[in-house]
FITOR-988917 format. One record per residue: residue in three letters; chain; residue number from 1; x, y, z of N, C-alpha, C in turn. Coordinates in pm, 1 decimal. Each point is the difference from the previous one (the first is absolute). Layout:
BEGIN
(Ala; A; NUM; (X; Y; Z); (X; Y; Z); (X; Y; Z))
...
***
This chain:
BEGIN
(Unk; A; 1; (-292.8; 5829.9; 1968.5); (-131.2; -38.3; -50.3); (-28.2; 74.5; -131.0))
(Unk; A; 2; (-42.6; -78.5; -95.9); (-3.4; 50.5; -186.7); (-110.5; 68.8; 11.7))
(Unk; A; 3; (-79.4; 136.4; -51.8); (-102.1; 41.0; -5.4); (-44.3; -29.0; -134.8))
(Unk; A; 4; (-55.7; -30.5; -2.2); (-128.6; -29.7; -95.4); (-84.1; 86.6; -79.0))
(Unk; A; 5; (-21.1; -19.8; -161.4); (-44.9; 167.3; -75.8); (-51.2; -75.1; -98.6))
(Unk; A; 6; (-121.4; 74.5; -65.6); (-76.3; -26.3; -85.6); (30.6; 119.9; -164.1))
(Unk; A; 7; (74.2; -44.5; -99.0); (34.6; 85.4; -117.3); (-136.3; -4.6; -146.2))
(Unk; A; 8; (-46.6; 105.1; -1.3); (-88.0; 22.7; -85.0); (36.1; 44.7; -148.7))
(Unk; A; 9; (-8.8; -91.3; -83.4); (27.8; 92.1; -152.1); (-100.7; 57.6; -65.8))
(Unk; A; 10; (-51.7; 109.1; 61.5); (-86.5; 111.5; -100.0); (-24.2; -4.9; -146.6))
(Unk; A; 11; (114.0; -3.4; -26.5); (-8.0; -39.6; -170.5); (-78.1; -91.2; -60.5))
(Unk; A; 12; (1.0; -129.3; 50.2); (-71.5; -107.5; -31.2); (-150.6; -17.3; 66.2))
(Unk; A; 13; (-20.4; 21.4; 77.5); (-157.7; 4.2; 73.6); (-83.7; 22.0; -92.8))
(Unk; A; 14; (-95.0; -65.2; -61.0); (-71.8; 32.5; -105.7); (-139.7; 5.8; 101.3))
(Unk; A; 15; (-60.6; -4.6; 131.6); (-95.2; 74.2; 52.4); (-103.4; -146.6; 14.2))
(Unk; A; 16; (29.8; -81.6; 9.2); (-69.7; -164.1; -52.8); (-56.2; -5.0; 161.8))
(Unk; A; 17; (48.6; 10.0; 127.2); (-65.3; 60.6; 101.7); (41.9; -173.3; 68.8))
(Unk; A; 18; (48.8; -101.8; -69.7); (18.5; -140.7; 27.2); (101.6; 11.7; 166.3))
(Unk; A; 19; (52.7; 130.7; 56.1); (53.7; -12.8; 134.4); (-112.2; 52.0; 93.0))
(Unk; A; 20; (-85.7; 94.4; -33.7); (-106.1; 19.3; 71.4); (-85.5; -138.0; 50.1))
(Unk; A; 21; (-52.9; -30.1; -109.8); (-80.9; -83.7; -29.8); (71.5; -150.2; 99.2))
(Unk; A; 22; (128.7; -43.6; 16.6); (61.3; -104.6; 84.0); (37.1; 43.9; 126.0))
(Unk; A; 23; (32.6; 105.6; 3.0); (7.4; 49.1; 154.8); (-174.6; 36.1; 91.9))
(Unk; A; 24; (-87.7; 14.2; -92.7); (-106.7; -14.0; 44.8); (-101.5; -150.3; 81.3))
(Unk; A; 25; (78.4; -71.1; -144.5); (-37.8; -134.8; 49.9); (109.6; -61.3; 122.5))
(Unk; A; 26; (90.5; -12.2; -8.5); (62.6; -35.5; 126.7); (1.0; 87.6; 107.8))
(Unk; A; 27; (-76.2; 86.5; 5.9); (-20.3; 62.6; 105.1); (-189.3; -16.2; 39.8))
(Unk; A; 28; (-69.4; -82.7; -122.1); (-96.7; -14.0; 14.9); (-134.1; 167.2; 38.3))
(Unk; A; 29; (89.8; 72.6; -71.6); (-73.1; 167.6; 14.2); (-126.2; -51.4; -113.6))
(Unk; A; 30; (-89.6; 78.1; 51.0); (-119.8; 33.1; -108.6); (39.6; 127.1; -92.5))
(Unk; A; 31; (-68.1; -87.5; -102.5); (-8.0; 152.2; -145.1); (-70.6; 120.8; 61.2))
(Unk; A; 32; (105.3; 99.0; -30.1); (-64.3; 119.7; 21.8); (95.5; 63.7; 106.5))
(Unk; A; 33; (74.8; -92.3; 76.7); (84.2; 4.9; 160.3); (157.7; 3.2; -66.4))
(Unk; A; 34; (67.5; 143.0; 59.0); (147.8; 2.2; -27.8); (82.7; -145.2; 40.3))
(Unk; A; 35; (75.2; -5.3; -84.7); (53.0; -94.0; 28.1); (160.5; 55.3; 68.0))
(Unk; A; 36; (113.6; -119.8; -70.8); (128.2; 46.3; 68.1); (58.5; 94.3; -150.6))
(Unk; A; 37; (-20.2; -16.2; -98.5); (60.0; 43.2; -129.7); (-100.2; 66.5; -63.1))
(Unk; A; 38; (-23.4; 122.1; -58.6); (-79.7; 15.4; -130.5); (74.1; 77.1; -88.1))
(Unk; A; 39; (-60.6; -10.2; -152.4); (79.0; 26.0; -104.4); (-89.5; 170.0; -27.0))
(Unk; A; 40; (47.7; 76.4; -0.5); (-64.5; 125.0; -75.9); (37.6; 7.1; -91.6))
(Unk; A; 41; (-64.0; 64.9; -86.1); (-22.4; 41.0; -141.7); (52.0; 154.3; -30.2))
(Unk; A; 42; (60.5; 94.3; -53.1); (-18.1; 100.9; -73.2); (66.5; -15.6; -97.7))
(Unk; A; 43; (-108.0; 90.4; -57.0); (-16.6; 57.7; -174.7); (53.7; 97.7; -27.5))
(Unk; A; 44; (72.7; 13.2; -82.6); (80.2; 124.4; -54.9); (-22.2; 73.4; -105.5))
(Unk; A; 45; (-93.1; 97.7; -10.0); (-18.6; 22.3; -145.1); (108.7; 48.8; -106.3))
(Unk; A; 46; (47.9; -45.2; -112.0); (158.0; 19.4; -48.4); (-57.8; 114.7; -110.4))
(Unk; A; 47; (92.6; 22.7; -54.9); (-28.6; 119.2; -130.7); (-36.1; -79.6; -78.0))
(Unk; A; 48; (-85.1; 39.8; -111.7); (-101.4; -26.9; -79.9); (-108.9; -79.7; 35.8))
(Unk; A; 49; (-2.2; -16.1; 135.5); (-162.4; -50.1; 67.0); (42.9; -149.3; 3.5))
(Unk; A; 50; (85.5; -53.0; 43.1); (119.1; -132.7; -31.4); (-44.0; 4.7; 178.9))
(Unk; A; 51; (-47.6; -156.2; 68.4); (43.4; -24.6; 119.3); (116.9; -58.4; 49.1))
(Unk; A; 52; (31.3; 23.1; 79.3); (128.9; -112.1; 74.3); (-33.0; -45.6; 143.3))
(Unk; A; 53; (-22.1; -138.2; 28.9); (-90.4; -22.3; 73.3); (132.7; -75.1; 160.5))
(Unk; A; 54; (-22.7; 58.2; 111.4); (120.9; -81.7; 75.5); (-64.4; -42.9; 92.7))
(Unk; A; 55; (26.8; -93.0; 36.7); (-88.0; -108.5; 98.8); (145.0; -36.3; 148.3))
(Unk; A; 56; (-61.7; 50.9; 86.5); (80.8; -5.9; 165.1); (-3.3; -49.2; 72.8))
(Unk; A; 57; (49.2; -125.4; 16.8); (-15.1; -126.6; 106.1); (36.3; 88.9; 127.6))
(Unk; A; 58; (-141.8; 45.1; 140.7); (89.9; 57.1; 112.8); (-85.5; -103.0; 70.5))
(Unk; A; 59; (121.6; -6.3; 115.7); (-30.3; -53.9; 125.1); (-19.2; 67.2; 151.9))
(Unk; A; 60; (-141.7; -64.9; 9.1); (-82.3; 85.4; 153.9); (69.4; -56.4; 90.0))
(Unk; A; 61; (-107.1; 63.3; 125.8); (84.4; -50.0; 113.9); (-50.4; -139.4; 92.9))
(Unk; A; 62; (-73.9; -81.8; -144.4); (-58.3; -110.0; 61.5); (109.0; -110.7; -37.5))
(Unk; A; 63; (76.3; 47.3; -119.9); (102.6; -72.5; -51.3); (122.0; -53.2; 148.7))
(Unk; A; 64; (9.1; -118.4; -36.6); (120.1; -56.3; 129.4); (71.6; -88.5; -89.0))
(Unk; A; 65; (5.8; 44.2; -154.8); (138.2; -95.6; -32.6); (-64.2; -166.2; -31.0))
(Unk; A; 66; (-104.8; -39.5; 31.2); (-67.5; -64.0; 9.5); (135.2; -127.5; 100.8))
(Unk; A; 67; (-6.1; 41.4; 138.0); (82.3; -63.0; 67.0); (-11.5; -105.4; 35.1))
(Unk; A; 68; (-133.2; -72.5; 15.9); (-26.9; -148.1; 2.5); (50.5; -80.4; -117.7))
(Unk; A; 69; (1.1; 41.1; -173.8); (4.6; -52.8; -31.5); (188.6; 11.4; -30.4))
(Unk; A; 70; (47.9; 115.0; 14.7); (160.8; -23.0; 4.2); (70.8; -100.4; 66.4))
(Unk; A; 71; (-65.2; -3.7; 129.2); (45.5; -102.2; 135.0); (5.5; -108.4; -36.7))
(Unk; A; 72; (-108.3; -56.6; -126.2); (-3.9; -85.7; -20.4); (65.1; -68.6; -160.8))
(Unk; A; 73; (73.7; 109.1; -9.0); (121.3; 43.4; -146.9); (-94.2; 8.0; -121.5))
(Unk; A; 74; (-115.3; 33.7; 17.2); (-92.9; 42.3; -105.2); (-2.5; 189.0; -17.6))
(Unk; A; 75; (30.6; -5.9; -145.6); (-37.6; 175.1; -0.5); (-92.2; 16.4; 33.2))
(Unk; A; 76; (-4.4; 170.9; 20.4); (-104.3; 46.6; 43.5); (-141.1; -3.8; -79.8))
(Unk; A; 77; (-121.4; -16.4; -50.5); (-65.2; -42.4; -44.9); (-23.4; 90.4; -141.8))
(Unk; A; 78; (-20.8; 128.5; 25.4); (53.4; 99.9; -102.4); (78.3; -34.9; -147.8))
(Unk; A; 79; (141.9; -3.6; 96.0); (129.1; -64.4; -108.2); (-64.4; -110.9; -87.2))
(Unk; A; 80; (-37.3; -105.6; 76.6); (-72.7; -153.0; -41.4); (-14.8; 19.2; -145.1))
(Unk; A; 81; (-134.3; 109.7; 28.9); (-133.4; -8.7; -69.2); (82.6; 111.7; -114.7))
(Unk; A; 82; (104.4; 100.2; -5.8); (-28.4; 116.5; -69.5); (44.8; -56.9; -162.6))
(Unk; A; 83; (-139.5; 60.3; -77.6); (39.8; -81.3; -143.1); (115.2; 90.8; -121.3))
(Unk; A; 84; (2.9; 58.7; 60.6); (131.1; 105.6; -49.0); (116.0; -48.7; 34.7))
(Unk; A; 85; (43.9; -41.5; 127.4); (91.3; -67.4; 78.5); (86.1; 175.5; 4.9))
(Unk; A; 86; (-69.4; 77.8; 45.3); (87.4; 131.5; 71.1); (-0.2; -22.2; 133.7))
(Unk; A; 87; (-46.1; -79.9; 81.1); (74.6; 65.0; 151.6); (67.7; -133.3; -6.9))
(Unk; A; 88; (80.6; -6.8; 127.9); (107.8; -72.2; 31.0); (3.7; 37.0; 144.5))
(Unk; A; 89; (33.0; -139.4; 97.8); (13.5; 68.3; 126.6); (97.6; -129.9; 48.6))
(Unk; A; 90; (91.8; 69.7; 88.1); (121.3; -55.8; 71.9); (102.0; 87.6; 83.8))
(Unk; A; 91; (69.1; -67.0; 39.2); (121.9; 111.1; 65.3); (70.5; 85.7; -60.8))
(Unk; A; 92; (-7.1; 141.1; 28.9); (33.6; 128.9; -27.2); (111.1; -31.8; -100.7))
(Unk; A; 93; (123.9; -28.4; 79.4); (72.7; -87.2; -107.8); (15.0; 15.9; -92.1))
(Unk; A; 94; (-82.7; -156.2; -47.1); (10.6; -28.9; -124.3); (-87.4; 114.4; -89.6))
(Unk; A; 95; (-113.1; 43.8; 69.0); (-93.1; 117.1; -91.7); (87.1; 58.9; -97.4))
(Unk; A; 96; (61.3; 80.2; 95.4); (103.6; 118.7; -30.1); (76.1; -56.1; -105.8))
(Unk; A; 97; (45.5; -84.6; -37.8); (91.7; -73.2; -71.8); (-59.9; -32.0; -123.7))
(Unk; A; 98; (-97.7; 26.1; 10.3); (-141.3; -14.8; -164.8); (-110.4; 116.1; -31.7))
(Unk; A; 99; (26.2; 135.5; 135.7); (-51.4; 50.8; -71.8); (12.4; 74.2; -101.3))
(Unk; A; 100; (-112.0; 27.8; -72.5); (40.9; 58.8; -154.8); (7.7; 218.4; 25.2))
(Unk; A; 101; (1.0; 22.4; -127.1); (46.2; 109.9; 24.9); (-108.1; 109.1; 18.6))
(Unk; A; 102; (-99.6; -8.8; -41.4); (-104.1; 101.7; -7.8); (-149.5; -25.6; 50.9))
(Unk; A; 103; (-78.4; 62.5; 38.2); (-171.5; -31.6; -9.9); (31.9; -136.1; 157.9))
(Unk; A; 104; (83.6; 5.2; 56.7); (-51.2; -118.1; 137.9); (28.3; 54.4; 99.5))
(Unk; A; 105; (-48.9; -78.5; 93.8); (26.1; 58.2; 161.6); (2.7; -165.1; 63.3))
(Unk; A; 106; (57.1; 23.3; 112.1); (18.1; -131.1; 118.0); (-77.9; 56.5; 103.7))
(Unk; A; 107; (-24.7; -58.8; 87.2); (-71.8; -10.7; 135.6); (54.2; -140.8; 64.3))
(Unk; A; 108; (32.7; 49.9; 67.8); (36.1; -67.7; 119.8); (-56.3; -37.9; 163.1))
(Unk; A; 109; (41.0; -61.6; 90.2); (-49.1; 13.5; 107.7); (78.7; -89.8; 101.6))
(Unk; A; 110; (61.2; 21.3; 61.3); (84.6; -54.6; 139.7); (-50.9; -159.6; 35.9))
(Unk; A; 111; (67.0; -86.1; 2.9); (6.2; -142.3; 52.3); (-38.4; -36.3; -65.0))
***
């Protein structure tokens, strides 16, 4: 049985909040209510008063992969919607086989 993993590219996340914001609605959560994904923000203050701003797609523990809609060979709603096109989700696999070298992480989860 293939386990299944969700690959995040850090690099690209520009903080647009567009996986929050779809995992909210297909989960039908109210504003204000964690959802399965949120993006954090930190600020870095750089030398000469220069920001560098990194934005962190993490996933809670309301997140399920969005398994209704896999079952039904639809990504997870997240992926869908993300206007960066940094996450990606499929079998471990293939992940591994694209991920890049720096700034990502996978998550995974059994069946």
């Amino acid at each position: 049985m293939s386990e299944y993993a969700m690959l995040i590219d850090y690099e690209y996340c520009t903080g647009c909040k567009a996986c929050e914001v779809a995992c909210k609605q297909e989960y039908n959560r109210p504003a204000g209510k964690a959802g399965g994904v949120e993006v954090i923000e930190f600020i870095h203050t750089l030398p000469n008063d220069k920001l560098f701003i990194t934005n962190i797609p993490t996933f809670t523990r309301a997140c399920v992969f969005c398994a209704g809609r896999v079952k039904q060979g639809l990504e997870p709603a997240c992926v869908k919607h993300c206007m960066a096109n940094c996450l990606a989700y499929g079998k471990i696999e293939s992940l591994q086989k694209i991920i890049p070298k720096k700034r990502k992480a996978i998550l995974w989860t059994k069946g």
